[in-house]
C-alpha positions in Angstrom: 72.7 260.1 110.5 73.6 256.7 111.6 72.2 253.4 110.0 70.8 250.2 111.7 69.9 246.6 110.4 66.6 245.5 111.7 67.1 242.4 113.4 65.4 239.2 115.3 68.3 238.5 118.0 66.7 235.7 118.6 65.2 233.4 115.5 66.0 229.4 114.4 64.5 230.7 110.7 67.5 232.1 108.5 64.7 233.9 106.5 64.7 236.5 108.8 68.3 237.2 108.4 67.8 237.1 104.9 65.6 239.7 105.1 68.2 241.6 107.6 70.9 241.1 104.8 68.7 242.8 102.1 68.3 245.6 104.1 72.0 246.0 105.0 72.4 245.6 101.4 71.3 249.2 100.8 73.2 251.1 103.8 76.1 252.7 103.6 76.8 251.9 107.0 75.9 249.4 109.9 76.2 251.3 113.0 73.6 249.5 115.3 71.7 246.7 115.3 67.9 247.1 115.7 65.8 244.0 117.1 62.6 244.0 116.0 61.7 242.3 119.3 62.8 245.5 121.4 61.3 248.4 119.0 60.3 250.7 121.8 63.4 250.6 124.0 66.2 251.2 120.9 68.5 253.8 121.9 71.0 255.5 120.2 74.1 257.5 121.3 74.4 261.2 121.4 70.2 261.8 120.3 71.1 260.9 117.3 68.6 259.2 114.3 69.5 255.8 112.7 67.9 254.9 109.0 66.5 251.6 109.5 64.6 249.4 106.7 61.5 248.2 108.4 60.6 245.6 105.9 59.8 242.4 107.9 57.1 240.3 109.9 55.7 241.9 112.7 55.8 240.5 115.7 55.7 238.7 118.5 56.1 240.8 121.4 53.5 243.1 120.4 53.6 245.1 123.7 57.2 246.6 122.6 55.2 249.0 120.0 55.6 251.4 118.8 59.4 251.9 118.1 61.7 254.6 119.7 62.2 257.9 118.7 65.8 256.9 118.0 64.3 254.9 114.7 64.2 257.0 111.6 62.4 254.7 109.5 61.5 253.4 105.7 58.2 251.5 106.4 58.0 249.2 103.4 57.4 245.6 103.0 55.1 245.8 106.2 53.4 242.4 107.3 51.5 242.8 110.8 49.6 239.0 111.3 47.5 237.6 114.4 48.1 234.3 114.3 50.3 234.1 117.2 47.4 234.1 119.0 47.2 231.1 121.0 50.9 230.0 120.3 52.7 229.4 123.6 55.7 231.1 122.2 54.0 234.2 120.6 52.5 237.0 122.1 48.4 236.4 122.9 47.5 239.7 120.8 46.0 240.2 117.4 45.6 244.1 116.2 45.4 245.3 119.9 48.6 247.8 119.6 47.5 249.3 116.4 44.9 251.6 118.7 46.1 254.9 120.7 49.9 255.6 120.4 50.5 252.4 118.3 48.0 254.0 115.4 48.7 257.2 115.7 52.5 256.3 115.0 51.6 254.5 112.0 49.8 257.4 110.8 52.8 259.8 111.1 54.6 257.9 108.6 51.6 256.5 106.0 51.1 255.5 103.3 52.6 252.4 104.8 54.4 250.0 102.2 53.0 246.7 103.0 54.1 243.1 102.0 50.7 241.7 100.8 47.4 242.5 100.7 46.3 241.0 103.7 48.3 243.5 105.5 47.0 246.1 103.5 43.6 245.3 104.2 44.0 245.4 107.7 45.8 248.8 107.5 42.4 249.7 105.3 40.2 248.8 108.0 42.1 251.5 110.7 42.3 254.1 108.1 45.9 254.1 107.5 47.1 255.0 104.4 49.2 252.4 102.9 50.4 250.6 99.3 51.9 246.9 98.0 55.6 247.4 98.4 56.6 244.1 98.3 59.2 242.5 100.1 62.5 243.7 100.6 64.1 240.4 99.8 63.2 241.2 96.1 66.1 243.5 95.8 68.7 241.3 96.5 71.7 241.8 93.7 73.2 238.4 91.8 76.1 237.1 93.7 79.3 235.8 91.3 78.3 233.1 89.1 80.8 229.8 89.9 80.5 226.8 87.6 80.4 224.0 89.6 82.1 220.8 89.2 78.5 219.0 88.6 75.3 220.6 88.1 72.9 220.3 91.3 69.0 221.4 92.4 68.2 222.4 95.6 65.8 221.0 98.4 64.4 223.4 100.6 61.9 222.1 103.3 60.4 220.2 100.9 60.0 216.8 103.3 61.4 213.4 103.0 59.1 211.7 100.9 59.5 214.5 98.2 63.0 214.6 98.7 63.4 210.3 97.9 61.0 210.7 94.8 63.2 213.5 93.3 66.8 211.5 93.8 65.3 208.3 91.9 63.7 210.6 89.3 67.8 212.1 88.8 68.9 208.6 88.8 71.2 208.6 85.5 72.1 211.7 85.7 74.8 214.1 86.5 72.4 216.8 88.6 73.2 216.4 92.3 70.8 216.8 95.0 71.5 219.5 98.2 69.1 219.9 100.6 69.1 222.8 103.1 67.6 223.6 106.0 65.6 226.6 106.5 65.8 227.1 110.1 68.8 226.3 112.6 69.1 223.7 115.0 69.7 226.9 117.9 68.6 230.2 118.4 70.7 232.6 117.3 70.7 234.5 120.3 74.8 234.3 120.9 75.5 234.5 117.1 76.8 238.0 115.7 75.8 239.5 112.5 78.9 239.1 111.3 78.7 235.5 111.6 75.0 235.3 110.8 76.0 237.5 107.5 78.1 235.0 106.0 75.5 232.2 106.6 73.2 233.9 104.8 76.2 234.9 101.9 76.7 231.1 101.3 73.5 230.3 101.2 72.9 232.9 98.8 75.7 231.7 96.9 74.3 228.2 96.8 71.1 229.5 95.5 72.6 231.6 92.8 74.6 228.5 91.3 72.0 225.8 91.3 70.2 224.8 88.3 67.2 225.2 90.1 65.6 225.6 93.7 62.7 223.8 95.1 61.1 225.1 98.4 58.5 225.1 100.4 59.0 228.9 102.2 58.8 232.3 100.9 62.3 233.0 102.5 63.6 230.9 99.7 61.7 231.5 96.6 61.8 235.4 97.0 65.4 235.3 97.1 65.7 233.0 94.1 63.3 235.6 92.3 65.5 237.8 92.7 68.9 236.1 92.0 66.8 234.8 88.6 67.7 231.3 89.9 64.7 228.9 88.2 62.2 228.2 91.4 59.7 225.8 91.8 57.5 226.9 95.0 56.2 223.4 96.3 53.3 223.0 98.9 50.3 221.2 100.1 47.8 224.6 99.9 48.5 228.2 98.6 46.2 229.8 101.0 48.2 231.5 103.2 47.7 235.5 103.0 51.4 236.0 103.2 51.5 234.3 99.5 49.2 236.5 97.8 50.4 237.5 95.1 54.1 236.0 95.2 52.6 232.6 94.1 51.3 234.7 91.2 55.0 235.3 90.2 56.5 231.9 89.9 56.1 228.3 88.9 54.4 226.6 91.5 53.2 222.6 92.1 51.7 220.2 94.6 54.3 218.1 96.3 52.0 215.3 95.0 52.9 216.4 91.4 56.2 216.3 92.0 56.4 212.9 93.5 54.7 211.6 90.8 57.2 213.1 87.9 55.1 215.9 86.6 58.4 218.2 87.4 60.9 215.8 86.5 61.3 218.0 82.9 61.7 221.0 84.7 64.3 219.9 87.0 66.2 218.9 84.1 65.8 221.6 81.6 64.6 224.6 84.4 62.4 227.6 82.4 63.3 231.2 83.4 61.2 232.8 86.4 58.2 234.7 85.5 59.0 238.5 85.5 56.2 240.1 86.5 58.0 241.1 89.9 60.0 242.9 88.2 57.9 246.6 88.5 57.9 246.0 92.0 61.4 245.3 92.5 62.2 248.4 90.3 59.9 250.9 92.7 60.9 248.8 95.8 64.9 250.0 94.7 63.7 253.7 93.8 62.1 254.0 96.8 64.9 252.5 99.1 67.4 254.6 97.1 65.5 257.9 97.8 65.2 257.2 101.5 69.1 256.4 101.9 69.4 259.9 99.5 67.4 261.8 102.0 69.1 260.1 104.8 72.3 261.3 104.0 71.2 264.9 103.9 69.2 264.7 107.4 71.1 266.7 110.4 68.6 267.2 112.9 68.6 265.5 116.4 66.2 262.3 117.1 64.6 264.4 119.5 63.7 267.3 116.8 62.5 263.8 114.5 60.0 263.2 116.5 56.2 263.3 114.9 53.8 261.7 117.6 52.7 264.1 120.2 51.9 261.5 123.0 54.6 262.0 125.7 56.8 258.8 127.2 54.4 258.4 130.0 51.7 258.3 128.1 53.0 255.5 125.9 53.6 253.6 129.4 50.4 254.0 130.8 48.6 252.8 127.2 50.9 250.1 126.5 50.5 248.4 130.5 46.3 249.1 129.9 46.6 247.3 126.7 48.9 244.4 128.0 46.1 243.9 130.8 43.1 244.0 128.1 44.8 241.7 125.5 45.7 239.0 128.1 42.2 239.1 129.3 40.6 239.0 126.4 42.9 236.1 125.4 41.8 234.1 128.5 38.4 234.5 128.0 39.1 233.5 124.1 41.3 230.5 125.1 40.0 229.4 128.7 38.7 225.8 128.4 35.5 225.2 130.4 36.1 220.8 131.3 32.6 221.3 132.2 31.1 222.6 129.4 33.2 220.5 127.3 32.4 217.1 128.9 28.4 218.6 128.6 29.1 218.9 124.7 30.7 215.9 123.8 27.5 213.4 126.4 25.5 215.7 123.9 27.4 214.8 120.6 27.3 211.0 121.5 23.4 211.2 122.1 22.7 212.6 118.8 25.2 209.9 117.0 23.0 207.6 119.1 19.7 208.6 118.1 20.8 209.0 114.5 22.0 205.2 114.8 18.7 204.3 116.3 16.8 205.6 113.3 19.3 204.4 110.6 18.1 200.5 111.8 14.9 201.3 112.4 13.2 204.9 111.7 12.1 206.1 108.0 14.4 208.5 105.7 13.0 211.3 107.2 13.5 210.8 110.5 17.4 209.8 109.3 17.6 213.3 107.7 16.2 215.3 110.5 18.6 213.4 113.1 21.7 214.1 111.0 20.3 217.7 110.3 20.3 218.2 114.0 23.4 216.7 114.7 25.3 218.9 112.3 23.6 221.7 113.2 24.5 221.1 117.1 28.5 220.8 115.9 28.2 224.5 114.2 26.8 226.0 117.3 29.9 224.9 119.7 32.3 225.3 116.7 33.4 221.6 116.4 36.8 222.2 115.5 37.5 224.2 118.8 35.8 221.4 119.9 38.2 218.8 118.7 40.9 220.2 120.0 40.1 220.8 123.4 38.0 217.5 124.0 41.3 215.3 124.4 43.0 217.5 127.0 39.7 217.3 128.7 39.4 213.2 128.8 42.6 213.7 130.2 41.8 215.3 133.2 38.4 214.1 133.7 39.1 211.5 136.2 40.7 213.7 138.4 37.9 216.4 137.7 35.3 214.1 138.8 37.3 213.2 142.0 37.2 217.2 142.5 33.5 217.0 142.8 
């Protein structure tokens, strides 16, 4: 058995090599390099299998599902999301590849350990069999503690304005102020692991010596959880289903709150990390440690691995159908009608019209049926799809017109 890293070659956001360092954390060896990006065409030497981790975001090229028989894989910390869809850089797909070949993989390998519950309950909805794992990130070990010369907090994409409040608030004080960056300037398409690896060791280590950590991205607070660094997670909303329930397990605020000293007392004496993540880090380790046990023992042949029963041509001819149906469904999602746009917004202004008309001159009820109407029309063609399209439209409407 041979052992691989799961990897994004190509990725500005250090979190996902955070996430690859976790993983190599755990293996005795790393003999390939597995990118996440090319799942279906991994190939190993000599048939054989490589143990690979598969904790981390799926994906943006959709169409390379699922992976390659040469993947012998530990599927926890799961997190399959749609909403690339639309994004110039992502793939235009939501749950398309989770049918045919793509599902029936999944099912060969449930129950699925998956990284929050919205992931879970999309895996609910296909029937797969799945469970909260977590996130692999949780299992980091504690790096050497080093006393440094002055005690410092760390800024982690917390923005400008934050950042300014929180240096005058430490005014007087000997706490120092480093802020990081949670993404590179480059892809990191020409950047080894090796390299890449000790990146993500010094950031580590600047995480594990700071007095405490404020940041706006998982990538970050995870990590600190686990390092029992004192983390603040800071943001405008706490929405976002990849936060449910991490935001459960630590101290949390508003960037507003911080600005206006509500955290200054916690920057200066930090409390400990809540610890109820601590189950989950304990099963995420047993279970990690059992697959690297059984791992060890495993001498069959990739090809003898195998558990799907579709062949490789059938995996072609389903993945080039699906490619064709999810770009034309996303065209008919995303296509812009100038037309119909131009129709809706003459229409919008007439009913802001006749609302004004009645305002200055008709009675309350006419008012109330004019604005009834008017909000009524903006539900109907989805006025925040609206919104977005109606500029590019007034930009092209002089030369539409002139197409006419």
């Amino acid at each position: 058995m041979k052992y691989g890293v799961l990897w994004r070659k190509t990725t500005k956001n250090i979190g996902d090599d955070i996430q690859s360092y976790a993983e190599s954390v755990w293996l005795p060896s790393v003999d390939y390099m597995v990118d996440i990006e090319e799942l279906d065409s991994f190939e190993a030497e000599d048939d054989e299998p490589v143990a690979t981790i598969m904790s981390a975001w799926y994906m943006w090229q959709k169409c390379n599902w699922p992976p390659s028989k040469y993947v012998y894989p530990l599927w926890i910390g799961f997190h399959y999301n749609d909403i690339q869809r639309g994004r110039p850089r992502g793939m235009p797909s939501k749950f398309e590849y989770l049918t045919g070949p793509g599902y029936e993989y999944l099912k060969q390998y449930e129950p699925i350990g998956c990284r929050d519950y919205y992931t879970q309950e999309r895996m609910e909805e296909r029937g797969i069999a799945n469970y909260f794992s977590g996130c692999v990130t949780l299992t980091l070990p504690k790096r050497e503690i080093r006393k440094p010369e002055r005690e410092y907090i760390v800024l982690v994409d917390v923005g400008k304005k934050l950042e300014r409040a929180v240096r005058k608030q430490l005014e007087g004080t000997d706490i120092d102020v480093k802020v990081i960056a949670p993404t590179r300037e480059e892809p990191s398409t020409n950047l080894t692991w090796e390299v890449r690896k000790k990146q993500v060791e010094e950031m580590l280590d600047i995480y594990q010596n700071a007095k405490c950590v404020l940041a706006f991205r998982l990538h970050c607070a995870l990590p600190c959880l686990a390092l029992e660094t004192p983390v603040l997670l800071v943001r405008p909303s706490f929405r976002s289903v990849r936060f449910t329930p991490y935001k459960d397990w630590m101290h949390t605020a508003f960037p507003d709150q911080v600005i206006n000293g509500e955290f200054r007392d916690f920057m200066l004496n930090p409390p400990a990390n809540p610890e109820d993540y601590k189950p989950v880090r304990a099963q995420l380790e047993k279970t990690i440690s059992d697959f690297i046990s059984q791992a060890k023992q495993e001498t069959r042949k990739a090809s003898e691995l195998v558990r799907t029963q579709f062949t490789e041509q059938e995996l072609m001819e389903w993945q080039n159908k699906t490619m064709k149906q999810t770009l034309h469904s996303y065209h008919i999602e995303c296509h812009i009608d100038l037309r119909q746009i131009l129709q809706q917004k003459k229409q919008i202004k007439d009913l802001e019209n006749q609302l004004q008309r009645y305002r200055k001159f008709g009675e309350p009820k006419d008012v109330e049926n004019a604005m009834h109407d008017l909000q009524l029309y903006k539900r109907l063609i989805n006025y925040k799809f609206f919104k977005k399209c109606v500029g590019a439209a007034s930009k092209v409407k002089h030369g539409f017109h002139k197409e006419q």
